[in-house]
C-alpha positions as CSV (number, residue, x, y, z in Angstrom):
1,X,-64.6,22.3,9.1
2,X,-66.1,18.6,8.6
3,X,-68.7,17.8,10.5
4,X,-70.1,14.6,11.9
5,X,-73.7,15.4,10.3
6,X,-71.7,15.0,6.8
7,X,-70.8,11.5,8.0
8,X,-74.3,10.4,8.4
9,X,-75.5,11.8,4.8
10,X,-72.7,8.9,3.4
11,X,-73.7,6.8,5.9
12,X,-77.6,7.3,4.4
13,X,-76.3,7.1,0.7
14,X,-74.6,3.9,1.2
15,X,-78.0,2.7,2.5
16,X,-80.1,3.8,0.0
17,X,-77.6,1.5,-2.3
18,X,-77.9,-1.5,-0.3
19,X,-81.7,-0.9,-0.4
20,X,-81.4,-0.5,-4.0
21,X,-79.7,-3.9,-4.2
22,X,-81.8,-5.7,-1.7
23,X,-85.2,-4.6,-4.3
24,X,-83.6,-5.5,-7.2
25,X,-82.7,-9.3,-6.1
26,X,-86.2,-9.3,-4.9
27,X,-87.4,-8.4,-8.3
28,X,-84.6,-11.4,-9.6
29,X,-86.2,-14.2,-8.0
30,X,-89.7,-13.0,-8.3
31,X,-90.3,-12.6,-11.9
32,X,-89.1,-15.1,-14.7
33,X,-89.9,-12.9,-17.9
34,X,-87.3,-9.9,-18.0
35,X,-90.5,-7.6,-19.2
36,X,-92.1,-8.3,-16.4
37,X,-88.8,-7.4,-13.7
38,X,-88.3,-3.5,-15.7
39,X,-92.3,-3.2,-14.8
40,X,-92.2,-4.3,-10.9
41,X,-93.2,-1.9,-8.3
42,X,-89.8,-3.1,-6.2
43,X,-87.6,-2.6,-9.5
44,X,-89.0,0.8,-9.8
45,X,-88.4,1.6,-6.1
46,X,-84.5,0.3,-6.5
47,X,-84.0,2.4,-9.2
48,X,-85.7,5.4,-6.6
49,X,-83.4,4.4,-3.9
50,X,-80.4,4.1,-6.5
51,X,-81.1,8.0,-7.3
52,X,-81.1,9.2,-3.8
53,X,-77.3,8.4,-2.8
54,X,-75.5,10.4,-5.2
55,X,-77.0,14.3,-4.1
56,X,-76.0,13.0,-0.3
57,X,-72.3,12.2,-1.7
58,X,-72.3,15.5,-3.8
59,X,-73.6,17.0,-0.3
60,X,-71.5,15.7,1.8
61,X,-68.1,15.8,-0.3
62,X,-68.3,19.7,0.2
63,X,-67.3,19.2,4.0
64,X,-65.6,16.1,3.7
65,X,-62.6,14.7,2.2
66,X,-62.6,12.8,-1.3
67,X,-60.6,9.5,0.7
68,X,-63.0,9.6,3.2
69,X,-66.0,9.9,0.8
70,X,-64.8,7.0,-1.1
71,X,-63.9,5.1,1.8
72,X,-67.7,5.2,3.5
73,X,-69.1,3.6,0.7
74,X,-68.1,0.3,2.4
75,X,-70.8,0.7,4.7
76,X,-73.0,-0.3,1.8
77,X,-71.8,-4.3,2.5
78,X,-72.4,-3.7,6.4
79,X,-76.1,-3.1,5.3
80,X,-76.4,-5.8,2.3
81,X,-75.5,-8.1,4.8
82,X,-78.0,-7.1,7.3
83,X,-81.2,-6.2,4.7
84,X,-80.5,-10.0,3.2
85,X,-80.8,-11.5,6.7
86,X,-83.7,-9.7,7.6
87,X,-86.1,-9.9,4.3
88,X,-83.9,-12.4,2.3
89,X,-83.6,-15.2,4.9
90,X,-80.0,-15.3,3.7
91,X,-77.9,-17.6,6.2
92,X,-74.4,-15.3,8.0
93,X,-71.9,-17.4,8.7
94,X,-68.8,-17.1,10.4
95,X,-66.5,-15.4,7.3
96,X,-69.6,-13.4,6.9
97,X,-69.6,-11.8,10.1
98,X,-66.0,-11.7,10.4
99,X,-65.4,-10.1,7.1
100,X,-68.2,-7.2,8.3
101,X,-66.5,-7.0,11.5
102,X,-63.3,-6.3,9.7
103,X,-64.7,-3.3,7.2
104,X,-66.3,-1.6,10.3
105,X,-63.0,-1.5,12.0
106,X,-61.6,-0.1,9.1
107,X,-64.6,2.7,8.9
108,X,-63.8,3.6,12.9
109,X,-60.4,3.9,12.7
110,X,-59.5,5.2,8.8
111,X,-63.4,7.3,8.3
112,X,-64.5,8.7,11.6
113,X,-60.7,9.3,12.8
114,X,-60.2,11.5,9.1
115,X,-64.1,13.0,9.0
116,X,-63.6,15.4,12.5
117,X,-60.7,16.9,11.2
118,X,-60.3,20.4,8.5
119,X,-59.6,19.2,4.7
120,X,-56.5,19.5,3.2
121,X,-58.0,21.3,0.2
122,X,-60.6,23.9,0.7
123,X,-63.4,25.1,-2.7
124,X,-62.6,29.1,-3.4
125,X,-65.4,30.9,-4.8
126,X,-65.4,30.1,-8.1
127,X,-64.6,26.6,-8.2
128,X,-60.7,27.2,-7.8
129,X,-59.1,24.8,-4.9
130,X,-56.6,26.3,-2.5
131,X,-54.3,24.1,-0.2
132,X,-54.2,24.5,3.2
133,X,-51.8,23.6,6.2
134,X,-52.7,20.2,7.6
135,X,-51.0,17.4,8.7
136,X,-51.5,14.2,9.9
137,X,-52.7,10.5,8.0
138,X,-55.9,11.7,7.0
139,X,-54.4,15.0,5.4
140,X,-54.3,15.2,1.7
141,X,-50.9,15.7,-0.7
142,X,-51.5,19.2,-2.4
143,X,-48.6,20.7,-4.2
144,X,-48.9,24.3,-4.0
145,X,-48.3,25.8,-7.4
């Protein structure tokens, strides 16, 4: 069963990339010489926050479907958007917001909708993947062999 824990590990992933990001344009603008941006404190704590998403993906793609993995990642422009208003000054204008609004509709209705529901494909012992029944929009193809 997929829990809705599993959804806030991606959720934490994708904002450990936008963190990432938000650290390394800091270190753009701050630093001229190109030496000097690989020795930055903030460089070096974007590359940290860079290294923290992936075990939450590995983590939670054991509970939750690969489409809706891959499809929570877009959460990572939500927060870009917000971290570069708050410590960026950056301006949000009206295609900003809308475009944001748009991808969080998309993460209500296509991730939460598919993350509460059993996977298609289940991990045997041993690394072998077994098909189950499911059905439904969020339900994966598997052809049984």
């Amino acid at each position: 069963m997929q829990y809705p824990g599993h959804l806030l590990l991606l959720v934490l992933a994708a904002l450990s990339a936008a963190v990432g990001q938000l650290l390394f344009k800091k270190v753009a603008v701050k630093n001229k010489r190109l030496r000097s941006k690989f020795v930055d404190p903030f460089f070096m704590l974007g590359c940290l926050a860079f290294l923290v998403g992936p075990p939450l993906s590995v983590w939670a793609a054991t509970r939750v479907e690969f489409s809706v993995l891959y499809v929570m990642t877009a959460f990572t422009y939500v927060f870009v958007l917000t971290l570069s208003r708050a410590f960026l000054q950056e301006t949000i204008d009206v295609r900003k917001a809308a475009g944001v609004a748009i991808i969080v509709a998309g993460l209500v209705i296509y991730g939460v909708g598919c993350t509460l529901r059993e996977p298609a494909v289940s991990m045997k012992s041993g690394g072998s993947i077994a098909p189950r029944a499911s059905v439904g929009p969020c339900a994966a193809r598997v052809d049984a062999m």
